[in-house]
C-alpha positions in Angstrom: 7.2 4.4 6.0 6.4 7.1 3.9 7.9 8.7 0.5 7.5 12.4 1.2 8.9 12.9 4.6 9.5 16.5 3.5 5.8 18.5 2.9 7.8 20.2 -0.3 11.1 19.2 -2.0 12.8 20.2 -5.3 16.0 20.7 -7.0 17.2 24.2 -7.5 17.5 25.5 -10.8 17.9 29.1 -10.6 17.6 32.0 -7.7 14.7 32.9 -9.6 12.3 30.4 -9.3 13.7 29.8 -5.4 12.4 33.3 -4.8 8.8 32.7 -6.6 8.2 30.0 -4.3 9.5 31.9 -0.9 6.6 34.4 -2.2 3.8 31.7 -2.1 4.6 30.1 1.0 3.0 30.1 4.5 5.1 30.1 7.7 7.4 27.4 7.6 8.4 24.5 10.0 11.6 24.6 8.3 13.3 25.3 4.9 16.3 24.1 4.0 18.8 23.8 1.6 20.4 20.7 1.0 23.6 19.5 -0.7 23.9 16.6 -2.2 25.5 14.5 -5.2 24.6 12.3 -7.6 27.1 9.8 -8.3 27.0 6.2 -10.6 27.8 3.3 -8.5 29.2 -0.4 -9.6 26.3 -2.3 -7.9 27.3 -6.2 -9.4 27.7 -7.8 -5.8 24.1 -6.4 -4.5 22.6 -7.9 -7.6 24.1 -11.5 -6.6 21.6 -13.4 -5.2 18.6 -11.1 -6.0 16.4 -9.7 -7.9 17.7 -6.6 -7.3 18.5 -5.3 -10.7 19.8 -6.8 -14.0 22.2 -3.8 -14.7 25.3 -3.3 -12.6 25.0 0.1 -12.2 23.1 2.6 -10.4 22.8 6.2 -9.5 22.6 7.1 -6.6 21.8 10.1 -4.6 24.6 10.6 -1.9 24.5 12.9 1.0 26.5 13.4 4.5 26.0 12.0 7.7 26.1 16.1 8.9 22.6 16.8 6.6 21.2 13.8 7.0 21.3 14.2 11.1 19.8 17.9 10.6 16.8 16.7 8.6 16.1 14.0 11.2 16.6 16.4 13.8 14.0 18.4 12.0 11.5 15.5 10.9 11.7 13.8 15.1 14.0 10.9 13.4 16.8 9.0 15.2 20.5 10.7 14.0 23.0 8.6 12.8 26.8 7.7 13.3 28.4 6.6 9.7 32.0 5.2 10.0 34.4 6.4 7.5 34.6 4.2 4.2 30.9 3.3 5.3 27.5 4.2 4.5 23.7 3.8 5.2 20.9 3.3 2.5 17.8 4.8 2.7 15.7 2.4 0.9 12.0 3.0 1.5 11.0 0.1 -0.8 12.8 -2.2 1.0 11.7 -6.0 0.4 13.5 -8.9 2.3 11.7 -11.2 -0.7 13.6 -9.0 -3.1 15.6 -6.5 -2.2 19.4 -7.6 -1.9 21.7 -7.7 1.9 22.5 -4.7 2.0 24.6 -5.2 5.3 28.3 -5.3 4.5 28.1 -5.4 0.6 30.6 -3.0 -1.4 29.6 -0.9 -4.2 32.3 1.3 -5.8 32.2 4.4 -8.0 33.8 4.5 -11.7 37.0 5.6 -10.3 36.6 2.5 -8.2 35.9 4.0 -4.5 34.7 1.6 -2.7 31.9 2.1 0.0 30.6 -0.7 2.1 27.0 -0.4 3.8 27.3 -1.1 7.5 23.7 -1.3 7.4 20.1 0.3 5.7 16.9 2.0 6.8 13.4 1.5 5.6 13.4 5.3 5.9 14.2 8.5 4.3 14.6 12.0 4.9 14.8 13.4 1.1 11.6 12.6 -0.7 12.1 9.9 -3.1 10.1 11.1 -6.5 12.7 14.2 -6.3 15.9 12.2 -4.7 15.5 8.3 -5.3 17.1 6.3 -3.1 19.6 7.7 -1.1 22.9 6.8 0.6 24.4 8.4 3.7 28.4 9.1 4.2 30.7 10.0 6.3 30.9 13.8 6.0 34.8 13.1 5.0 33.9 10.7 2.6 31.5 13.1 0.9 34.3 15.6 0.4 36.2 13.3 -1.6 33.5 11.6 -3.6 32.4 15.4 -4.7 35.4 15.0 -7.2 33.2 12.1 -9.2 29.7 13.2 -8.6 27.4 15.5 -9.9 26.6 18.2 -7.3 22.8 18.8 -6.8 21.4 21.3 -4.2 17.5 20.6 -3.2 15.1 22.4 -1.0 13.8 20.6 1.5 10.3 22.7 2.8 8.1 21.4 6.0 4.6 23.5 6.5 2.1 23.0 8.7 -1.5 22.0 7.2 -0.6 22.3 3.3 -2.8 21.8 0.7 -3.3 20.6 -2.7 -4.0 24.5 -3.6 -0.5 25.6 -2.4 1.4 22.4 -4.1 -0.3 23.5 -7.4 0.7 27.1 -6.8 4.3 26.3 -6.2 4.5 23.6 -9.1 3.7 27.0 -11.2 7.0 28.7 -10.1 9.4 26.3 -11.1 10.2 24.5 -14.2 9.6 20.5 -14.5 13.4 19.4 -14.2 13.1 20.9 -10.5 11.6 17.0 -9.9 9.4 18.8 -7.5 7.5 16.5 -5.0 4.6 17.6 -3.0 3.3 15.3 0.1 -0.1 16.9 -0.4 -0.2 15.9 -4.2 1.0 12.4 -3.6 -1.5 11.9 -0.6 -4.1 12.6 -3.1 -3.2 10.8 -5.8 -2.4 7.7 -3.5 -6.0 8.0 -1.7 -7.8 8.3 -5.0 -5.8 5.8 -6.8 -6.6 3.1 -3.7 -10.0 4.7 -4.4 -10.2 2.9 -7.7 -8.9 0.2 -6.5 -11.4 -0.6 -4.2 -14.6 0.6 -6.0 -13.6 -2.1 -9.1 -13.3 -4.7 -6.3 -16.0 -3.7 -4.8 -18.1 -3.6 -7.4 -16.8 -6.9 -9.1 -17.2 -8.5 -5.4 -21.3 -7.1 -5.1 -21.5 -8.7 -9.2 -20.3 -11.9 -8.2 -22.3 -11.9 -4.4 -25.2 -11.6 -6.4 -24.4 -14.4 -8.4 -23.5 -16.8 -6.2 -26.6 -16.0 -4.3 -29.1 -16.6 -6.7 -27.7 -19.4 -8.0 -27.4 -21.2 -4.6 -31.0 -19.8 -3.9 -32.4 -21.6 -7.7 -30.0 -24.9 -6.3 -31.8 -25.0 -3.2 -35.6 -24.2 -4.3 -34.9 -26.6 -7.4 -34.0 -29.4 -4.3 -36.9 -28.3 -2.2 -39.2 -29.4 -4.9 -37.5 -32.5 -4.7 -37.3 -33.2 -0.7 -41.5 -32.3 -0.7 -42.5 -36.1 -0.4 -39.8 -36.8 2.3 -41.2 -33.9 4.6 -44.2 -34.9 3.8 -43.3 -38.1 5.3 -41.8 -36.3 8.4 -45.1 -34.3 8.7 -47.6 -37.6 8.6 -45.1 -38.9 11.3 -45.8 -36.3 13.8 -43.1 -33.8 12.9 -44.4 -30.1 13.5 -43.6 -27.7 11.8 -41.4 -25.7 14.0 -39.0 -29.1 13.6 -39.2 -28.8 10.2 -38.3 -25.5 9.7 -34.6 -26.1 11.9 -34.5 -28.5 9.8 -34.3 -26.5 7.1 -32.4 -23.5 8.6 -29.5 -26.3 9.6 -30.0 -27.9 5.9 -29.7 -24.6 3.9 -26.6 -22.7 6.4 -24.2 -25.5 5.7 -24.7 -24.7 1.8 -24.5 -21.1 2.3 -21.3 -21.2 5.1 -18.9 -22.9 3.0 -18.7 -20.4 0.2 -18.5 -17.7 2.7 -16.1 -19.2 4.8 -13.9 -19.6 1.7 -14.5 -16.0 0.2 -13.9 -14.7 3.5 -10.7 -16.6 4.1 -9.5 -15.6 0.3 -9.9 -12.6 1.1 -8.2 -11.9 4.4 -5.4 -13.7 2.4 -5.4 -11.0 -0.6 -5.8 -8.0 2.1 -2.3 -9.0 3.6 -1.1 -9.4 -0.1 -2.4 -6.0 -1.3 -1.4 -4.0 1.9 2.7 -5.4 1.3 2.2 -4.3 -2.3 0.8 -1.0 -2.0 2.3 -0.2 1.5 -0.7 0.8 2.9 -2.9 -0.5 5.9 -6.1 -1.5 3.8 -7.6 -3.5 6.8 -10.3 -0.8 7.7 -12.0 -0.6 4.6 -12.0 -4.2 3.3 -13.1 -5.2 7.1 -16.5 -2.8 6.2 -16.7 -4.5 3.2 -16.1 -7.7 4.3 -19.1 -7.3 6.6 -21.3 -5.6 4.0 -21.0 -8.9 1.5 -21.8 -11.4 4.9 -24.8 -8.5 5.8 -26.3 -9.0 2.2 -25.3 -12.7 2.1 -27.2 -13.5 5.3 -30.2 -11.6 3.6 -30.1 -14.1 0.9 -29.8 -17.1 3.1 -33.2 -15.4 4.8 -34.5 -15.5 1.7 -33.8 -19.3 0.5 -34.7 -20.6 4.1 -38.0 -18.5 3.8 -39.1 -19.7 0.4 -38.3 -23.1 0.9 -40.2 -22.9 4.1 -43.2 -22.1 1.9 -42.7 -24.6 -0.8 -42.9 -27.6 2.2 -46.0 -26.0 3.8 -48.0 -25.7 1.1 -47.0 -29.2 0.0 -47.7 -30.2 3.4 -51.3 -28.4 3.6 -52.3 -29.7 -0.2 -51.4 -33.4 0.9 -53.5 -32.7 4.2 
């Protein structure tokens, strides 16, 4: 699922600026013009049942089954076959928690056309910061709904290997209504907004590791000072020391597992939340993470098993 299947897309404004950006441009995978129309739709029986929206209408950007085909042809997506009076959604934030049937629901234009989704994709080939969401027609039924819409023509632009660079240079050649998306740009912004994301966790996660560490490692030093006269009981009965110390490794993991078990578990919970909400795959980094905190966690146990080690030895070798 992406939102810029296109590398480049914008509305046209003027010849002008359509010409400015043909000057900038590499070699093309493909370039396109695109007609389309944007049209308010009566959407009361999608919001039935859902928490779709609380207004009844919405605006829509409509295109025919005959463009839609060429840019899937263009972008390696299936084609499609939309029946006349019919239409397909494009809905790229498509959520069966919240988004409404789609399937067979009617929505009808102020003059009261009605259209009737036979079904919806998860997919889209206009990019949605410049389009929305989008709904594919029969290439009849676009003919006669360009009598109630608004007719927009985009430019639909696929490169090879484009940059950050170029998507600033063509931003500069056409004005800000254009709506113009760059896949590049968005990429970037995504990456480094995730970015954030996970350095605040991160960093929030090390503050509270620590935390939990030392004061599990003060709980179980303040209890070894405590146990001193029962292993010191254990030693005058013939326990070695080797004993004693599994002992203690056995005593001091069970205090130190359950808080990791439940952090870990927590978060393998919040991974699959956060990758539904952001729509991306988040697995790889929180994994390294994941394994970081139990790397620096097992360091700690080392730690409280090693001084509490030393607190029953030298008890043991003062009483001897």
């Amino acid at each position: 699922m992406t939102v810029d299947p296109n590398t480049f897309m914008y509305q046209q404004t003027d010849a002008k600026s359509d010409h400015q950006v043909t000057a900038v441009l590499p070699d093309t995978k493909y370039d396109e013009n695109v007609e389309a129309l944007s049209i308010t739709f009566n959407t009361e029986e999608l919001s039935k049942g859902s928490a779709f929206d609380s207004s009844d209408k919405r605006i829509y950007t409509v295109i025919d089954e005959r463009t839609y085909n060429k840019l899937a042809d263009v972008q390696g997506k299936d084609t499609l076959l939309v029946n006349h009076g019919k239409a397909v959604i494009l809905d790229i934030g498509y959520d069966k928690r919240f988004s409404p049937e789609y399937k067979d629901k009617t929505i009808r234009t102020e003059n009261n056309t009605a259209i009737t989704f036979q079904s919806f994709k998860t997919q889209t080939v206009l990019n949605a910061k410049t389009a929305g969401i989008a709904v594919v027609v029969s290439n009849e039924q676009f003919k006669s709904l360009q009598k109630e819409g608004e007719a927009l023509n985009y430019r639909v632009i696929g490169v090879d290997q484009a940059s950050v660079d170029l998507s600033e240079k063509i931003a500069k050649q056409i004005p800000e209504e254009a709506l113009f998306s760059s896949a590049p740009q968005d990429f970037q912004t995504s990456i480094e907004s995730v970015g954030s994301l996970l350095f605040i966790g991160s960093f929030l996660g090390l503050v509270f590791l620590a935390a939990t560490g030392s004061i599990i490692y003060f709980k179980v030093l303040t209890e070894a000072e405590e146990d001193k006269s029962q292993y010191n009981m254990l030693h005058k009965m013939g326990v070695n020391a080797k004993e004693m110390r599994k002992s203690i490794a056995s005593q001091v993991f069970v205090i130190f597992f359950v808080p990791l078990a439940v952090g870990l578990l927590h978060s393998a919970v919040a991974l699959k939340a956060f990758s539904g909400l952001l729509m991306m795959d988040l697995a790889k980094p929180v994994l390294i993470w994941m394994i970081a905190y139990t790397v620096i966690y097992g360091l700690y146990y080392i730690l409280t098993v090693a001084s509490y080690n030393r607190i029953i030895t030298q008890n043991n070798k003062t009483e001897g």
